[in-house]
N, C-alpha and C positions, 0 to 999 in steps of 0.2 A: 359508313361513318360520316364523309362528307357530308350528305342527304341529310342525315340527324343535326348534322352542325346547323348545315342551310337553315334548316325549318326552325331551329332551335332561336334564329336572328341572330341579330350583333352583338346579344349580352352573351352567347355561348362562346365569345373570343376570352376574355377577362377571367371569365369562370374556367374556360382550358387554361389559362396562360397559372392563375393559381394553383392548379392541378400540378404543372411541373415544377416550380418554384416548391409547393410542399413537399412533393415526392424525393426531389434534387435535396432537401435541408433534413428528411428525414434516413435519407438511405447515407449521407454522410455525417449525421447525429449518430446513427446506428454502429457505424462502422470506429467512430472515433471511441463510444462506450466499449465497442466491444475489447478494445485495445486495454480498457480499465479494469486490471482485476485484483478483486480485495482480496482474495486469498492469499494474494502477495505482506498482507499485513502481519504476518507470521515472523516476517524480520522486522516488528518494533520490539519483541521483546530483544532480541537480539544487541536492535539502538541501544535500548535502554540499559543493559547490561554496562557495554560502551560504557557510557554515561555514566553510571554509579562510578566504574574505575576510571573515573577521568579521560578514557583515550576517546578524547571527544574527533580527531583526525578519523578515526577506524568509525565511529557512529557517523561520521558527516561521509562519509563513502558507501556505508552500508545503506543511506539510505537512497542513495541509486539505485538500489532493488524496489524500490516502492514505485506505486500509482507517481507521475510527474506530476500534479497537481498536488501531493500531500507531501513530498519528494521535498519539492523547493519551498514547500512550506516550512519545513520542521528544518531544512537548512539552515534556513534566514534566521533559525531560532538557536540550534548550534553556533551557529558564529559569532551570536552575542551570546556564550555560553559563560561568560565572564563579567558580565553586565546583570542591573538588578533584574527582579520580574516585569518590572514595569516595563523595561527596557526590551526584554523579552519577548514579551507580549505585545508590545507595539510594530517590533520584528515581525512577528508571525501576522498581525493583521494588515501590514503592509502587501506582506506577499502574498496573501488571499485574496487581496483587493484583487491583484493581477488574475491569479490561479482562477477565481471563482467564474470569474464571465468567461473564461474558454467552457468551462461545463453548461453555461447558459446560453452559450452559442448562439442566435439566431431563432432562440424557440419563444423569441416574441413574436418575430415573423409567421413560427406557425400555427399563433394562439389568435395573431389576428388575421389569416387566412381561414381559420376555422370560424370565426364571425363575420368575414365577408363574403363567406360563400353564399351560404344559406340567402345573406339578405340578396345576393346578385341573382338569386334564386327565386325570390319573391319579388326581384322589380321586374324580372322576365317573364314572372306570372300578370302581372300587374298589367304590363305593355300588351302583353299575350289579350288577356278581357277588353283592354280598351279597344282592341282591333276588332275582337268580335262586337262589340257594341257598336263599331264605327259603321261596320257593315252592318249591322242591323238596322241601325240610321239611315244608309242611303240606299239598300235594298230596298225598305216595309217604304222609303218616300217616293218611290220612281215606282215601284213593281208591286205593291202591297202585299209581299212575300216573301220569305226568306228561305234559300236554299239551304240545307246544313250544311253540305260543300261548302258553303262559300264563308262556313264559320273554321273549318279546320284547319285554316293557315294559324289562326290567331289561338286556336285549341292545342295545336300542336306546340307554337310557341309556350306557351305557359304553362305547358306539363312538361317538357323538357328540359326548361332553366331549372326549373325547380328540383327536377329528378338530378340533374347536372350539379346545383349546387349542393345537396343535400350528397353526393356520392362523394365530394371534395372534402366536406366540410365532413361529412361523419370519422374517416381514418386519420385524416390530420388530428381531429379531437381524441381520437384514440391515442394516436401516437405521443401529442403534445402532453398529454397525464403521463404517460410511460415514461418520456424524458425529464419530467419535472420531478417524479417519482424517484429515478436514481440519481438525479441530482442533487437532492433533499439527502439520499442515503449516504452520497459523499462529504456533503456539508458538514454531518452530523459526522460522520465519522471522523473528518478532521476535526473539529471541534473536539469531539471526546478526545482523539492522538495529544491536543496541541497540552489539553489543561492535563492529559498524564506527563507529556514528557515536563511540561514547567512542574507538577510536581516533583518528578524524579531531579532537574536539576538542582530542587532545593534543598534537596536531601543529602547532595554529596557529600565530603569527605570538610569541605573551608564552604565558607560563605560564598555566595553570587556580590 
């Protein structure tokens, strides 16, 4: 592995250092989802029951059983449970504002690690040829002949970076879909939660 690094030059530091950096934000992206489970959404009906008979105290408890990111959503929207829609609803998009960047975590990081690899991949290709050219220069002007030995420091270089960036950059681009994916399925799902429960509180028994 050293040997590979060596040959690979100095752009194989940058291209490893982004290796852990993605690896590190996807295996605690991973870990933080897996913590999130919708099937826990089985007690909104339950909220919303709450909510028709007024015992808004027992729906604002009950929804400590939900995902925390839809939890303190739908809170912030019971406690102005006496307030207009408008009022409501400015509640609930307050505390989203918070809510939603913990689900996006960092996965800017891993969208632009996934296009910096590749190119730290092509500038070590790039370095890699101008070496073999360089020596082609001052071999064919002293010797008027080129060993191909003396082209595989610079051949080994620019197939390496490349292989190196392309191996960084392909599972982070996998991953980073993956997390955008169930982020998007959270979004959405609160979304749909927030405009059911602002329905159900219109419906109650007195005016909002």
């Amino acid at each position: 592995m050293i040997s590979i690094i060596t040959h690979g030059g100095w752009l194989m530091l940058p291209i490893i250092f982004c290796s852990v950096i993605s690896l590190a934000i996807i295996i605690e992206r991973f870990f933080y989802f897996s913590t999130i489970k919708l099937n826990k959404l089985q007690n909104l009906s339950q909220i919303f029951d709450y909510v028709r008979r007024n015992r808004i105290k027992d729906a604002i408890e009950e929804t400590g059983k939900l995902p925390s990111f839809l939890s303190n959503i739908l809170k912030a929207a019971l406690l102005h449970y006496d307030q207009s829609k408008e009022a409501i609803r400015e509640a609930m998009e307050a505390a989203s504002l918070e809510e939603f960047p913990k689900l996006e975590k960092n996965l800017n990081f891993l969208n632009m690690i996934a296009h910096i690899s590749p190119l730290l991949g092509l500038l070590g290709t790039v370095v890699g040829m101008i070496k073999c050219f360089y020596v082609i220069e001052q071999k064919a002007g002293v010797y008027g002949v080129v060993n191909p030995s003396d082209l595989a420091s610079g051949i080994w270089e620019a197939l390496l970076t490349t292989a190196a960036g392309l191996s960084v950059a392909i599972p982070t681009i996998l991953a980073y879909n993956y997390f955008v994916h169930r982020v998007n399925l959270y979004i959405l799902t609160a979304e749909k939660t927030c405009s059911e429960l602002i329905e159900v509180l219109s419906q109650r028994p007195y005016e909002i």
